[in-house]
DRENVOKE-291788 format. One line per field, with one value per residue (C-alpha): residue number from 1; residue in one letter; x, y, z. Coordinates in steps of 0.25 Angstrom, whole numbers, always signed. Layout:
BEGIN
k = [NUM,...]
r = [A,...]
xx = [X,...]
yy = [Y,...]
zz = [Z,...]
REM end
This chain:
BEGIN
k = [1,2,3,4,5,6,7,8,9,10,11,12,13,14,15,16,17,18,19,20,21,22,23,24,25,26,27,28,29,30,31,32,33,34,35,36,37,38,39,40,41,42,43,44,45,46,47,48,49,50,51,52,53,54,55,56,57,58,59,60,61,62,63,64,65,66,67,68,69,70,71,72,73,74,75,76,77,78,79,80,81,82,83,84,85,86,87,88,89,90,91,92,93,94,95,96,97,98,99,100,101,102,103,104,105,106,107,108,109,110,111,112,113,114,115,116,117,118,119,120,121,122,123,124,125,126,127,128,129,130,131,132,133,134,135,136,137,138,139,140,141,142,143,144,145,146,147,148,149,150,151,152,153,154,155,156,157,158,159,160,161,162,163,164,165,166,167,168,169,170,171,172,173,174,175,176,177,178,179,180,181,182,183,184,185,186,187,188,189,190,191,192,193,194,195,196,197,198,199,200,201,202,203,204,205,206,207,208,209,210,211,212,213,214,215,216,217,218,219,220,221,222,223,224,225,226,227,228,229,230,231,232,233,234,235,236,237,238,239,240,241,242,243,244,245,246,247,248,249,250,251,252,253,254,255,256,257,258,259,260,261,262,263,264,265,266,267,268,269,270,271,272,273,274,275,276,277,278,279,280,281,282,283,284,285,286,287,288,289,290,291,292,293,294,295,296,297,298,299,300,301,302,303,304,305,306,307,308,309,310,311,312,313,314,315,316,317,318,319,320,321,322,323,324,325,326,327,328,329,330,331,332,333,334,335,336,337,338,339,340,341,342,343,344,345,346]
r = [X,X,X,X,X,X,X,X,X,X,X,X,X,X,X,X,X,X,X,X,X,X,X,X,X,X,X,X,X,X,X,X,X,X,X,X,X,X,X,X,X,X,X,X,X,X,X,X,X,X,X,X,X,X,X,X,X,X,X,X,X,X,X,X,X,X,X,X,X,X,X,X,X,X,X,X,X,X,X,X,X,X,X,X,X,X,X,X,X,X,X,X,X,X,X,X,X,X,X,X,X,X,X,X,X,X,X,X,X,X,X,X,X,X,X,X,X,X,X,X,X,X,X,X,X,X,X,X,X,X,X,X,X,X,X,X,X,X,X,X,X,X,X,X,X,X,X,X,X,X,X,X,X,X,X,X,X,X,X,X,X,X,X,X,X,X,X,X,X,X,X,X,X,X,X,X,X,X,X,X,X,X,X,X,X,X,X,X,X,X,X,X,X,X,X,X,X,X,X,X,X,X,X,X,X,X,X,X,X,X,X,X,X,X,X,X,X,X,X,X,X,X,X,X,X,X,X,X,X,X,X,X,X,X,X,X,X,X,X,X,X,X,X,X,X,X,X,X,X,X,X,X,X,X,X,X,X,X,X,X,X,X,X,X,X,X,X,X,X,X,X,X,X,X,X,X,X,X,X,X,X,X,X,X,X,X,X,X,X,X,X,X,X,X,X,X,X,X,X,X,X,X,X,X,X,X,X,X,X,X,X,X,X,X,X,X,X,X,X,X,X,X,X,X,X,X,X,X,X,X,X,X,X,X,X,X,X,X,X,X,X,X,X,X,X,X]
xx = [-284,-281,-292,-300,-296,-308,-306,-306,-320,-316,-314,-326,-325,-321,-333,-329,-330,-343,-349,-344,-333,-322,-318,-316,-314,-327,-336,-347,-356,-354,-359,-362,-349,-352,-354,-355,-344,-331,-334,-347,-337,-328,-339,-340,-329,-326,-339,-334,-321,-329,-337,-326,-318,-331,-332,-317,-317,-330,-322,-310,-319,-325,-312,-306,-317,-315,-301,-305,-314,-306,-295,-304,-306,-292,-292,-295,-291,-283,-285,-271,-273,-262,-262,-255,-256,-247,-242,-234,-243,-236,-242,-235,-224,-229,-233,-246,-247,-247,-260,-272,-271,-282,-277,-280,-273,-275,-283,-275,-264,-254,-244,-245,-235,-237,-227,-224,-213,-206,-215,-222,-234,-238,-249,-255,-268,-278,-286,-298,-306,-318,-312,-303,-293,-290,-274,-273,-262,-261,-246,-247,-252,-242,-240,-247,-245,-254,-254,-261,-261,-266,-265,-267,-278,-285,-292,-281,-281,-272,-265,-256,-247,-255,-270,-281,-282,-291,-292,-283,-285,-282,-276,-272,-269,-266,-254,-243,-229,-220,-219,-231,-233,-244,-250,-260,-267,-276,-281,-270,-260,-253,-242,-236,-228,-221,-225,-219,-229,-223,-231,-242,-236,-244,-239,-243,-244,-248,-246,-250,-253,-250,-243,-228,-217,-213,-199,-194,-181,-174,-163,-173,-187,-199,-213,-219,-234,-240,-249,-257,-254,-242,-236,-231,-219,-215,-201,-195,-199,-208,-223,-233,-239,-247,-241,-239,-234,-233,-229,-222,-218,-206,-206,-199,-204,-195,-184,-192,-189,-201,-201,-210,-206,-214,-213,-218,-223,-223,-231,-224,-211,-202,-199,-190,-190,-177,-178,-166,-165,-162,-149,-148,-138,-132,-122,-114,-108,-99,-85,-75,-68,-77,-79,-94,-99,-113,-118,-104,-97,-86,-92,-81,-78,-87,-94,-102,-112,-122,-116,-126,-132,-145,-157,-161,-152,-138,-128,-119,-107,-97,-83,-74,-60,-58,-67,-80,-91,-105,-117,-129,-142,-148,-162,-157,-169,-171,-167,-149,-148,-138,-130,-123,-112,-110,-101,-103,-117,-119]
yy = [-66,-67,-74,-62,-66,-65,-59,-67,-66,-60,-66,-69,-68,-85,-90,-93,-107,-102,-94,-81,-71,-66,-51,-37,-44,-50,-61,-55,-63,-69,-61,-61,-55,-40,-39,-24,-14,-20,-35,-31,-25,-36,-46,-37,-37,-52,-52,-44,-51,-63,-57,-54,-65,-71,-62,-63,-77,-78,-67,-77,-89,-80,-77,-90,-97,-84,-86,-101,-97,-86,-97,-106,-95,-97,-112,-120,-135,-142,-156,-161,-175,-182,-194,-202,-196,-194,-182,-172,-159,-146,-133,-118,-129,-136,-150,-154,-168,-180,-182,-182,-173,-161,-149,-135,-123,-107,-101,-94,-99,-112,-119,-134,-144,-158,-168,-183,-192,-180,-172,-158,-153,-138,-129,-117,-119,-107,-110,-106,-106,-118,-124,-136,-135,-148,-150,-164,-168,-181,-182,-191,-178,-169,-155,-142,-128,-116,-107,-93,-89,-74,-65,-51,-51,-63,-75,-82,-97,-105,-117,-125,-136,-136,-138,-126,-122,-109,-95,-85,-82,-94,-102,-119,-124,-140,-138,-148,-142,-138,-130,-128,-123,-111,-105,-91,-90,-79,-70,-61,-71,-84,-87,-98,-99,-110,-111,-118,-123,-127,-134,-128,-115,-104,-98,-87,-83,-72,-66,-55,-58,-47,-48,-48,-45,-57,-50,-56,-56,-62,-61,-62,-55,-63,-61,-66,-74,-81,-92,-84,-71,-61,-53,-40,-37,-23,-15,-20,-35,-38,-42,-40,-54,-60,-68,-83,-93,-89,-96,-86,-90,-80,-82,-76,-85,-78,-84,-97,-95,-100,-100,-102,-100,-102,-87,-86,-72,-66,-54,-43,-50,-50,-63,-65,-74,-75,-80,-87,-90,-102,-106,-110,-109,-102,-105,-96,-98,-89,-87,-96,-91,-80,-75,-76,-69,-70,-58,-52,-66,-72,-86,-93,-93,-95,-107,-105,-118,-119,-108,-108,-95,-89,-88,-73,-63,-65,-54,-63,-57,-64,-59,-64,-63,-51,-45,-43,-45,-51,-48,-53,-54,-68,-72,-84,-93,-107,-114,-113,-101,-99,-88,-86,-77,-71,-59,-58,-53,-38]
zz = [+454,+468,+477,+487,+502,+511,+523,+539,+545,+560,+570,+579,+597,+601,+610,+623,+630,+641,+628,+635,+630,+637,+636,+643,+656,+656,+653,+641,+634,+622,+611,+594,+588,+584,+569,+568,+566,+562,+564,+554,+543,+543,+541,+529,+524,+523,+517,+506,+504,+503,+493,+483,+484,+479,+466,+465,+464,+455,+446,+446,+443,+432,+427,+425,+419,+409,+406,+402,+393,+387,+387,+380,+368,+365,+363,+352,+347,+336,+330,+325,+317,+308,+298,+305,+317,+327,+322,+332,+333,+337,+337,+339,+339,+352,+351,+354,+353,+341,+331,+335,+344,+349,+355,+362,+354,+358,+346,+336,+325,+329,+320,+319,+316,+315,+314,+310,+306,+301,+296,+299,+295,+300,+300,+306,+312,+318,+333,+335,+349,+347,+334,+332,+321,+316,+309,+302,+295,+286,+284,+271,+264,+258,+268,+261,+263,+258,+245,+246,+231,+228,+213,+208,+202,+209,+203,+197,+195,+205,+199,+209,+202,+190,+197,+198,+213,+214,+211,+219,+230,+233,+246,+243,+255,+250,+244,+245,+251,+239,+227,+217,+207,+206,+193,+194,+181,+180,+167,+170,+168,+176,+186,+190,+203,+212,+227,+237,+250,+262,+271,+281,+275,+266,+253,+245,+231,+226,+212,+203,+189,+179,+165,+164,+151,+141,+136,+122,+119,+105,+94,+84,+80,+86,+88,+100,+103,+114,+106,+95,+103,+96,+108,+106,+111,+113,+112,+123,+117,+130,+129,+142,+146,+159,+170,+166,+155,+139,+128,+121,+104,+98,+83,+71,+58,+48,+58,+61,+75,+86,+99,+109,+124,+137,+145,+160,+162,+178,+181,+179,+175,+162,+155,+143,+133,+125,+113,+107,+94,+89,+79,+63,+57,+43,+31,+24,+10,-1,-3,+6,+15,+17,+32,+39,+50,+56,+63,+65,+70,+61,+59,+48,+34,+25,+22,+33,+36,+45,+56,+68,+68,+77,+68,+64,+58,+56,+49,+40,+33,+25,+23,+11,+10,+1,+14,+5,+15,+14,+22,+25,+33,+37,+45,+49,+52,+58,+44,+40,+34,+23,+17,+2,+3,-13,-12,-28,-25,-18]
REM end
């Protein structure tokens, strides 16, 4: 704001050496200057300049000692510490001095970086007017970073690397930068994922935990249980499970066969379990020289002794040299099967 200017007072008649006053040609008495009519107004007027430079420069006064207040409202303080100290401090990517350090920051959201020997640590930190924010960092402690972890429906149990952390919703912010491993378990099912946290940085998990498909497939009839629990499969084979690990058994006792697999089920997701059967073998015996073939592949003459075959059904057909054929139908199982080839008998 520029200043008001006041006005120059006028000038008044200069008393004479012998207390007279020259003018009009002759000596007059010297007299008290005239206030009224324009030397009274002027008077006035300076007056009123006056005047408002006065309330002008209140008004300035007033304004100023406002602007610091209001200026005030905008600061607030931060207390850096370090073990060891000495730590380089840098905020909004400014440096701000070397731990312990206190400083004046304008209120609102900064980033801070501290730095030592080598390393960096960083964090965001929120100013608010009146309030010191203190940001200590003891370099011998491993960096953390910040998990946000969220599921539909709620309430699921959080396990982080094996120990019991909450209930979602949940936030951890003491995990050590790398990669963990995070379970949800809940009535509706379980999911386990991998997180990687980076340092000073927030992650978020958020899952939905609804059942998914187990899809069977195998050369052989099996039935299929989880524990003491049959499961149904249905036309297309598949069978509706919830999210999270199943210990699945494929059997077929007329075969011998067992199997028991480990099967991760995803919301909503497919997984297969293929079942490969394992081998036994099979012998065949009859007339020599007689041609064998197993489910349509010529295998040798016969004898025939301990051929690797895959256990379950196998189409044997033996073919002698006047080109009489023998056919037959064997459930081969885990024990050596064996065949007797008579082509006396019908």
């Amino acid at each position: 704001m520029t200043p008001f200017t006041a006005a120059p007072m006028p000038t008044l008649p200069s008393r004479a050496h012998g207390g007279l006053v020259k003018g009009m040609g002759r000596i007059l008495p010297q007299v008290r200057p005239d206030l009224s009519g324009l030397g009274r107004l002027t008077l006035k007027v300076a007056a009123s300049v006056l005047l408002l430079a006065a309330i002008g420069g209140a008004a300035m006064v007033g304004k100023l000692k406002w602007d610091d207040f209001a200026a005030a409202r905008r600061i607030g303080t931060a207390t850096f510490a370090s073990v060891p100290s000495g730590a380089q401090v840098f905020v909004d990517g400014q440096p701000m001095g070397t731990t312990p350090v206190h400083v004046e920051l304008p209120v609102g959201r900064h980033d801070v970086e501290l730095r030592l020997k080598g390393q960096k640590r960083g964090q965001p930190i929120e100013i608010v007017h009146g309030e010191d924010v203190p940001v200590a960092i003891d370099w011998r402690a491993r960096p953390t970073g910040v998990l946000q972890a969220t599921t539909s429906p709620p309430g699921a149990k959080v396990i982080v690397d094996g120990k019991p952390r909450g209930v979602t919703p949940l936030t951890l912010r003491d995990l050590v930068v790398g990669t963990h491993t995070v379970v949800f378990d809940s009535t509706q099912g379980t999911i386990k994922r991998e997180i990687t946290i980076g340092e000073g940085k927030t992650e978020s998990l958020s899952e939905a935990i609804f059942s998914g498909w187990l899809q069977v497939t195998a050369p052989i009839e099996v039935t299929i249980s989880e524990g003491a629990r049959a499961l149904q499969l249905d036309s297309s084979n598949r069978v509706f499970l919830r999210p999270g690990v199943h210990e699945i058994t494929a059997q077929n006792k007329e075969l011998g066969f067992s199997l028991t697999q480990t099967i991760e089920i995803q919301p909503g997701v497919t997984a297969n379990l293929d079942i490969e059967t394992p081998d036994s073998t099979i012998t065949v015996k009859g007339p020599d020289g007689a041609t064998v073939f197993i489910d349509g592949e010529r295998v040798g003459d016969i004898p025939i002794v301990n051929r690797q075959v895959k256990i379950g059904s196998r189409d044997i057909r033996v073919v002698d040299r006047s080109g009489a054929a023998y056919h037959i139908t064997v459930n081969v199982t885990k024990a050596p099967a064996q065949v007797n080839v008579d082509f006396s008998k019908p």
